[in-house]
C-alpha positions as CSV (number, residue, x, y, z in Angstrom):
1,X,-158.6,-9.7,61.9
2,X,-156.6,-9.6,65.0
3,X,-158.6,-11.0,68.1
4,X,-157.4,-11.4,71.9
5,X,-157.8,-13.9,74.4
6,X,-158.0,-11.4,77.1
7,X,-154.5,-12.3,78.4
8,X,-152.9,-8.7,78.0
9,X,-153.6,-6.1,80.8
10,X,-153.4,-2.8,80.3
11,X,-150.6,-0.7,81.3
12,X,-151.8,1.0,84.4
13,X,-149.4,3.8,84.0
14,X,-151.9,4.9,80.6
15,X,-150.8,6.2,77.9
16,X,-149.7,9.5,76.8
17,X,-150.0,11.4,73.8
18,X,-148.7,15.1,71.9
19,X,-151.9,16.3,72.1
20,X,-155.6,16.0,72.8
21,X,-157.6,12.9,72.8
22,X,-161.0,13.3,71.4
23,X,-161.4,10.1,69.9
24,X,-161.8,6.4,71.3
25,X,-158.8,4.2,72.0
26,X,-159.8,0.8,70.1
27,X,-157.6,-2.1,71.7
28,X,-157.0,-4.9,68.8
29,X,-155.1,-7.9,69.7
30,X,-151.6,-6.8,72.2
31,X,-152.1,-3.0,70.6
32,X,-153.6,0.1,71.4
33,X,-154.7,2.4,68.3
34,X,-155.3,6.2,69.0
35,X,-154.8,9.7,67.3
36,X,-154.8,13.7,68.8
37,X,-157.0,16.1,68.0
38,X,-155.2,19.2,66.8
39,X,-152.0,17.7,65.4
40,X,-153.5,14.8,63.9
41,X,-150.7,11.9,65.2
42,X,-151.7,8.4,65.0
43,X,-149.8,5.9,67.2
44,X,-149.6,2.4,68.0
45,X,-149.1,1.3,71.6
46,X,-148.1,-2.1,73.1
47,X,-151.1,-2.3,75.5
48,X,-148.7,-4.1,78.3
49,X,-146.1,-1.7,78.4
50,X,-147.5,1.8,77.5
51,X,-144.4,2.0,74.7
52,X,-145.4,2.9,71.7
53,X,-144.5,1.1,68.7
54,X,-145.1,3.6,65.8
55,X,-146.6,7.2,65.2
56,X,-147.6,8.4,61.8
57,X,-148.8,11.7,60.8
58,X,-153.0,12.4,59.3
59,X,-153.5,15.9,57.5
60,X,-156.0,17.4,59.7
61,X,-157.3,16.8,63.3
62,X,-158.2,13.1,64.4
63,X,-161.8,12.8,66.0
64,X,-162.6,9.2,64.2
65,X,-161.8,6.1,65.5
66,X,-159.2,4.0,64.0
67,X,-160.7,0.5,62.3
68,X,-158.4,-2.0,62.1
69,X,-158.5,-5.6,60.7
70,X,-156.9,-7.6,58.2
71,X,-153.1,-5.7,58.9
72,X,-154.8,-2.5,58.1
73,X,-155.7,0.4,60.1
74,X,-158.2,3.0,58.5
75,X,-159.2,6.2,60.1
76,X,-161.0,9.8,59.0
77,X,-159.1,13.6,59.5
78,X,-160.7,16.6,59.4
79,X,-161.5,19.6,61.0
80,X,-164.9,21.1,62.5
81,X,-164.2,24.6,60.8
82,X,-167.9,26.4,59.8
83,X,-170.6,25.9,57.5
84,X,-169.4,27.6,54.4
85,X,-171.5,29.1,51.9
86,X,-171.2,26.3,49.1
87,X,-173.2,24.5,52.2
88,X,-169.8,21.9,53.2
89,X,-168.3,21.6,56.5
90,X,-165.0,22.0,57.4
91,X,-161.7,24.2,56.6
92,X,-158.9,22.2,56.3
93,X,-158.0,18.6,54.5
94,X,-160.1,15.8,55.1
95,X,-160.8,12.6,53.9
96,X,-159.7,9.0,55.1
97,X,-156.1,7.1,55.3
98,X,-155.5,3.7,55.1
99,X,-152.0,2.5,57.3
100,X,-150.1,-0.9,57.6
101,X,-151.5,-1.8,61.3
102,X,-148.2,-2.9,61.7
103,X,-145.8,-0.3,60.8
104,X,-148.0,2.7,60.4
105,X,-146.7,3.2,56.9
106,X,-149.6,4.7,54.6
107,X,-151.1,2.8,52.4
108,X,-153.6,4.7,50.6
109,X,-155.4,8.4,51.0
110,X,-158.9,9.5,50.0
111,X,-160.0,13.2,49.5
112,X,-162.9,15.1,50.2
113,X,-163.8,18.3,50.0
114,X,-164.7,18.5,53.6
115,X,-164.0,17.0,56.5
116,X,-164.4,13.1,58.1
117,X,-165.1,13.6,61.8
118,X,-167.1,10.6,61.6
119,X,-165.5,7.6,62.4
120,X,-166.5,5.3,59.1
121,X,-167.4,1.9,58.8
122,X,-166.0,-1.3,57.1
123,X,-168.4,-3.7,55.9
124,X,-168.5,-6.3,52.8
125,X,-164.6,-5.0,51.7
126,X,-165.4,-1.4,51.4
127,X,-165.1,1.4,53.9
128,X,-167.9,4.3,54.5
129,X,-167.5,7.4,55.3
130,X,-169.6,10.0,56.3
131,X,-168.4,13.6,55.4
132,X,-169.1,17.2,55.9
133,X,-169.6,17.4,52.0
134,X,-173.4,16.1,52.5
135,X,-172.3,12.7,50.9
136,X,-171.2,9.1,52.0
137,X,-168.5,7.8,50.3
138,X,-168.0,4.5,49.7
139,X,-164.5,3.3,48.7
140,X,-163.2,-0.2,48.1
141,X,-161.1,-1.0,51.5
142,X,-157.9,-2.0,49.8
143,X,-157.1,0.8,47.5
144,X,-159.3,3.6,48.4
145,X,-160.8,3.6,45.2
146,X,-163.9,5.7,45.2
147,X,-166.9,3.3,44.4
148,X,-169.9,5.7,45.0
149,X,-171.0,8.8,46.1
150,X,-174.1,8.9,48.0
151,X,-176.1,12.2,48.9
152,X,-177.3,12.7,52.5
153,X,-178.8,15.9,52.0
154,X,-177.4,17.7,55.2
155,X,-174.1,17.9,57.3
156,X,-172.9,14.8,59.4
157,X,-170.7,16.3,61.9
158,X,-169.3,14.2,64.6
159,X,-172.9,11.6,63.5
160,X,-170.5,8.4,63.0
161,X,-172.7,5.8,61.4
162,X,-173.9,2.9,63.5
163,X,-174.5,-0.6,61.3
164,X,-177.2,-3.4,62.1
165,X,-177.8,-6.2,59.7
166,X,-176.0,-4.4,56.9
167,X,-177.9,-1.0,57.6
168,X,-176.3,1.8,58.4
169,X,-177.8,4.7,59.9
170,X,-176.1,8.2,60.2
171,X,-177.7,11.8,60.8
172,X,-177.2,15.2,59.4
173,X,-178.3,18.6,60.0
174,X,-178.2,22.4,57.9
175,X,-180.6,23.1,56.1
176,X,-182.7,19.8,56.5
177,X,-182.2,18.1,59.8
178,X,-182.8,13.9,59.2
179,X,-181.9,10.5,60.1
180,X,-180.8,8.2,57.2
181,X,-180.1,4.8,56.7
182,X,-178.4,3.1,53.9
183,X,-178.0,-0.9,53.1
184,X,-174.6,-1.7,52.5
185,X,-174.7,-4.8,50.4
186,X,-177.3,-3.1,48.1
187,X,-175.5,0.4,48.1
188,X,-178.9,2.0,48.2
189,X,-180.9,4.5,50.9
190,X,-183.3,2.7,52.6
191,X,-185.2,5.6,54.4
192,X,-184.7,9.5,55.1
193,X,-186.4,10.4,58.3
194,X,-186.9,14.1,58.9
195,X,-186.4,15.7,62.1
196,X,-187.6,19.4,61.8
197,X,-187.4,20.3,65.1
198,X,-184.1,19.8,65.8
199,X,-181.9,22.9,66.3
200,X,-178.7,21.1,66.6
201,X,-177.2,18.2,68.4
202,X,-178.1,15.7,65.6
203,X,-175.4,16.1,63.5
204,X,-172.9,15.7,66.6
205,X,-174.7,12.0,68.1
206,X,-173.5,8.5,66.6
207,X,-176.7,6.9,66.8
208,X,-177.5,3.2,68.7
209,X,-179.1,0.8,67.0
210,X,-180.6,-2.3,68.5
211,X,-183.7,-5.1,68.7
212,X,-185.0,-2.9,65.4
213,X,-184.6,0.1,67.2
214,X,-182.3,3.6,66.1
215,X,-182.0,5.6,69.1
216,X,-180.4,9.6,68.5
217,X,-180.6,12.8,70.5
218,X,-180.7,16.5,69.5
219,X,-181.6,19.9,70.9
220,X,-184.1,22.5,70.2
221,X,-183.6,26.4,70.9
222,X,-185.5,27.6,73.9
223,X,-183.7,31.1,73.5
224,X,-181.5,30.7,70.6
225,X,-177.6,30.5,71.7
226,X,-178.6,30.4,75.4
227,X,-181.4,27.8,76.5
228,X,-181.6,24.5,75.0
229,X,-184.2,21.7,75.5
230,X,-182.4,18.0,75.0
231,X,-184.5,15.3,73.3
232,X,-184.5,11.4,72.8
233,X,-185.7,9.6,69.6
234,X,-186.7,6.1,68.8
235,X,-187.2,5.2,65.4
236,X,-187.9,1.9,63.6
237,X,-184.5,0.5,62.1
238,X,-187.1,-0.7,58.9
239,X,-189.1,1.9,57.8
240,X,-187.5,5.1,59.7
241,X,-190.9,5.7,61.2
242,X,-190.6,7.7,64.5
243,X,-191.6,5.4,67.4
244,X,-191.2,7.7,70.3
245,X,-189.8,10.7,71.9
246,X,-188.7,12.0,75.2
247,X,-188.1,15.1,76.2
248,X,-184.6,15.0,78.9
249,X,-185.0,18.2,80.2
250,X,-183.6,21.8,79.3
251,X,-180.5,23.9,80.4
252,X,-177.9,26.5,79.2
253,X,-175.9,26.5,75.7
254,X,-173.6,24.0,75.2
255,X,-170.9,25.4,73.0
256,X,-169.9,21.8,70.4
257,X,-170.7,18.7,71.0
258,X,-174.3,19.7,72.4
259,X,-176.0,16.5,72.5
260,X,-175.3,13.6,74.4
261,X,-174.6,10.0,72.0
262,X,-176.8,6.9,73.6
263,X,-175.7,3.2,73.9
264,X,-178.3,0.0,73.9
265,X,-178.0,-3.0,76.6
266,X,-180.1,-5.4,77.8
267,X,-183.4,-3.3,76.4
268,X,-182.9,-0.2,77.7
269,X,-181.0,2.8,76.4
270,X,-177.8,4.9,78.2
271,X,-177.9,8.6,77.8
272,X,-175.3,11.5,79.0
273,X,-176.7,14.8,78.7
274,X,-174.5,18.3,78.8
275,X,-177.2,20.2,79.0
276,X,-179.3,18.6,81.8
277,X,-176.0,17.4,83.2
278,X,-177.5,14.1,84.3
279,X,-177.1,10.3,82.7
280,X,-180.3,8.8,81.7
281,X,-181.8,5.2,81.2
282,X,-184.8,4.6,78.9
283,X,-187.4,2.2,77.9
284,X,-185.5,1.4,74.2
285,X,-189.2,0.4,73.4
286,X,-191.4,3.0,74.3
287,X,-188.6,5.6,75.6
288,X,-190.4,5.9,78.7
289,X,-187.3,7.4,81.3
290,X,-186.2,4.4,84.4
291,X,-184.3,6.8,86.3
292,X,-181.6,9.7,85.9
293,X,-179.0,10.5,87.8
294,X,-176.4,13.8,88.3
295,X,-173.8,12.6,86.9
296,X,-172.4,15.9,85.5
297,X,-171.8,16.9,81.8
298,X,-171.8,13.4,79.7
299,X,-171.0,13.9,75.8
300,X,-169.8,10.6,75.1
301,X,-171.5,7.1,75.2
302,X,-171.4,5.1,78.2
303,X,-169.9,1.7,78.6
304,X,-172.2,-1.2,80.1
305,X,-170.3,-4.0,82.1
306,X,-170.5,-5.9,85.5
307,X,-174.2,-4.4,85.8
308,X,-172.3,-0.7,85.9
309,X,-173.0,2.2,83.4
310,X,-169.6,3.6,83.4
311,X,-169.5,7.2,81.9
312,X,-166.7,10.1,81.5
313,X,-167.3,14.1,82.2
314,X,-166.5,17.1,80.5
315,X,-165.2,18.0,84.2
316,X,-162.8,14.9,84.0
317,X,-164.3,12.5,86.1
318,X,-165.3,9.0,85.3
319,X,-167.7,7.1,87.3
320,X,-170.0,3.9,87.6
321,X,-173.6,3.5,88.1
322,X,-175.5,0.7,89.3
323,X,-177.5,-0.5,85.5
324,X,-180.5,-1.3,86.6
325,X,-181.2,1.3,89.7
326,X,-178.7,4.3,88.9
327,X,-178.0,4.3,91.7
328,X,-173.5,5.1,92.6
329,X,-171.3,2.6,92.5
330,X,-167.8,5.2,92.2
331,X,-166.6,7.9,90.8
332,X,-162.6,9.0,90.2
333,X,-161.5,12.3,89.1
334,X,-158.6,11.6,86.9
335,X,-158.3,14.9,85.2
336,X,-159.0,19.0,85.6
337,X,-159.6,18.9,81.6
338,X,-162.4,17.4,80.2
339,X,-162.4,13.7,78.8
340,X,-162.8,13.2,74.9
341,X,-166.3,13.4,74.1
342,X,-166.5,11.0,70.9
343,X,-166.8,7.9,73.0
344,X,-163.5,7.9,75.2
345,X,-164.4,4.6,77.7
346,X,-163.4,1.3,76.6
347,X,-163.5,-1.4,79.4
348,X,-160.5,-4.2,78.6
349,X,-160.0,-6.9,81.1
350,X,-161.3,-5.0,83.9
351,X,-159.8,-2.2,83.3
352,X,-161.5,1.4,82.1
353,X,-159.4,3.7,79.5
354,X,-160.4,7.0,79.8
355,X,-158.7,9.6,77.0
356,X,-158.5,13.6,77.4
357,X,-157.7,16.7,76.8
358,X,-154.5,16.5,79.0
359,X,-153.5,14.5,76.1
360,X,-153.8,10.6,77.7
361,X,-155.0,7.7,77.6
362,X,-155.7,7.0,81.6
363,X,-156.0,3.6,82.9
364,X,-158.5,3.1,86.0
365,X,-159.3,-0.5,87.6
366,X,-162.9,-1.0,87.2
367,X,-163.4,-3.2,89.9
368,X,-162.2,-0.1,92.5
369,X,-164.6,2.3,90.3
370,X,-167.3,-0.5,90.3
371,X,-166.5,-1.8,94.1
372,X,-167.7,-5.2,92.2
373,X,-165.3,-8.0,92.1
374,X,-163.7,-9.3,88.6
375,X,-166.3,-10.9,85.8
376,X,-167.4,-8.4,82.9
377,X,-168.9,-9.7,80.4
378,X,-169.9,-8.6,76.8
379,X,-172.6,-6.0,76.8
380,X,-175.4,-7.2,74.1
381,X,-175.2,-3.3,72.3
382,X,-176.7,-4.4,69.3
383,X,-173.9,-3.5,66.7
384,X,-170.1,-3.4,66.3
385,X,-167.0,-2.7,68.6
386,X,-164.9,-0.1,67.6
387,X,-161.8,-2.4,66.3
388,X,-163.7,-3.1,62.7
389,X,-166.7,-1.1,63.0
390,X,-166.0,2.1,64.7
391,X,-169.1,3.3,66.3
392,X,-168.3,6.0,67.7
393,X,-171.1,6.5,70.0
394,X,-170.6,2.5,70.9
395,X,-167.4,2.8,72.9
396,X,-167.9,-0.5,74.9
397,X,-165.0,-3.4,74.4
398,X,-165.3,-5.7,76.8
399,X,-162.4,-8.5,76.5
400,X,-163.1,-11.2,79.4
401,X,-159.5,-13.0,80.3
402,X,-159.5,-16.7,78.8
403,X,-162.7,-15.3,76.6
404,X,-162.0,-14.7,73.0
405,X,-163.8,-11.7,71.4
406,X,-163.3,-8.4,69.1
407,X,-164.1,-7.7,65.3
């Protein structure tokens, strides 16, 4: 697996890109890994000097994450499309490709009758995938041999899976809204948690897990298609039994991507909300709320470092927030379209990158968003960065110059 030693800053002129960015840049090594939304391009970057190095084409639109370890980059395609009446999600091709990390040649390509939104997850030398067919598939890194088929028993959407101790835990919605969680190294389901109250959102939220905790979001209809009411939920990693729930307030329809995906640091929980249009912390114990603040539509999980919650907008702003207090620390408008909403801040050597709509990959100096001098360090979030795991709700990388880190 490729590491760095925090010696390569970012290009501050960003990155740009044929399309949309609705997925998270993941920074392995000297490289930059990111793919478009509607065209489905994958590219390589040199992170010092914005060129890029190669650009290979996916089927179908690119909201997963790129993994990449071991000279291998694996990512999922598909499309959102509707609910179709044999019950599956998604229109187009889908399904997951395996490239050479160094020359973007393919290497292998999985089918599903589908899509894989989802950003999957590689653990013990096979990849999983979480698709709109109602199933995780399980398929042996290398050749993208299927190994197993495993039924969910509703859609996962944009829910990429989050692992902890070789669990991971995904959600689905239509017909039977639940939270599920299945142990890799055994290849069986632990737990299926149903959520009947959820309307939607579930299906959309990577869930955080940490300290034996799954944390998710979803909505329930106030007035169906107009008024929603946004909800928290704890549940323990173990058993699936529901440890708490708060209720984050109401406000009009947000039209995809409805809920807000959480991150875990230091005990307490990090939560954008579209429909409140504030970012909350939480108790991760008891869920009880520590403060919100107005930080505007927030899809995408916040990043935690130098005691700053830094989160992106759907109004393309990204901005900083004292941890502990909520209180401002900065705020930068870097676009007039909104900024990708499956997880699009990643803070490398003090530096933010942002990706949008606008089709780039912005680079901002944390320390001017912050107004904090230099030293982040490693958020504790409780599961993996998105170079080898690709949690897409997790989209903290935090690489310290002269520190050694990554996955």
């Amino acid at each position: 697996m490729l590491t760095t030693d925090g010696s390569v800053e970012p290009f501050p002129g960003g990155f740009a890109l044929p399309d949309e960015v609705r997925s998270t840049p993941v920074v392995v090594g000297d490289r930059l890994y990111v793919g478009t939304h509607g065209s489905g391009t994958l590219h390589a970057f040199d992170l010092a000097t914005g060129e890029q190095l190669w650009q290979a084409q996916a089927p179908n639109w690119i909201h997963s994450e790129m993994i990449v370890a071991d000279g291998t980059v694996w990512v999922g395609y598909g499309d959102r499309g509707e609910e179709r009446t044999d019950g599956i999600r998604g229109d187009g091709p889908g399904g997951v490709l395996a490239l050479d990390a160094a020359t973007g040649e393919r290497r292998w390509q999985h089918a599903v009758d589908g899509h894989v939104m989802p950003t999957p997850v590689l653990h013990g030398g096979r990849i999983h995938a979480a698709a709109g067919d109602r199933h995780l598939h399980v398929l042996d890194a290398a050749t993208g041999e299927l190994l197993e088929r495993v039924g969910i028993g509703a859609v996962v959407s944009m829910a990429a899976p989050a692992a902890g101790d070789g669990v991971l835990y995904t959600a689905g919605l239509y017909d039977d809204p639940r939270v599920v969680a299945y142990d890799m190294a055994a290849r069986t389901t632990v737990w299926q948690t149903p959520v009947p109250q959820a309307d939607s959102g579930l299906d959309d939220v990577p869930p955080a897990v940490s300290e034996g905790i799954v944390v998710t979001t979803s909505h329930r209809d106030l007035v169906p298609l107009e008024h929603l009411e946004h909800w928290a939920h704890g549940f323990d990693a173990a058993t699936g039994e529901l440890l708490w729930e708060t209720r984050l307030g109401d406000g009009p329809f947000v039209v995809n991507n409805k809920s807000g995906a959480p991150v875990v640091a230091d005990g307490t929980v990090y939560v954008g909300s579209p429909t409140t249009e504030r970012l909350h912390a939480l108790d991760l114990r008891t869920g009880r709320q520590r403060w919100a603040h107005a930080s505007g539509p927030v899809k995408a999980a916040p990043a935690v470092a130098d005691g700053a919650v830094v989160y992106s907008t759907t109004t393309g702003a990204v901005g900083a927030l004292d941890a502990a207090t909520g209180l401002p620390r900065g705020r930068q408008q870097v676009s007039d379209r909104p900024l990708a909403p499956a997880g699009p801040v990643v803070v490398v050597d003090d530096a933010v990158l942002a990706g949008g709509h606008d089709g780039r990959v912005h680079v901002l100096d944390l320390d001017a968003l912050t107004g904090r001098t230099a030293g982040a360090v490693l958020a504790p979030l409780g599961t993996g960065l998105p170079a080898v795991g690709a949690i897409a709700a997790l989209t903290l990388l935090v690489l310290r110059r002269g520190r050694r880190t990554g996955r």
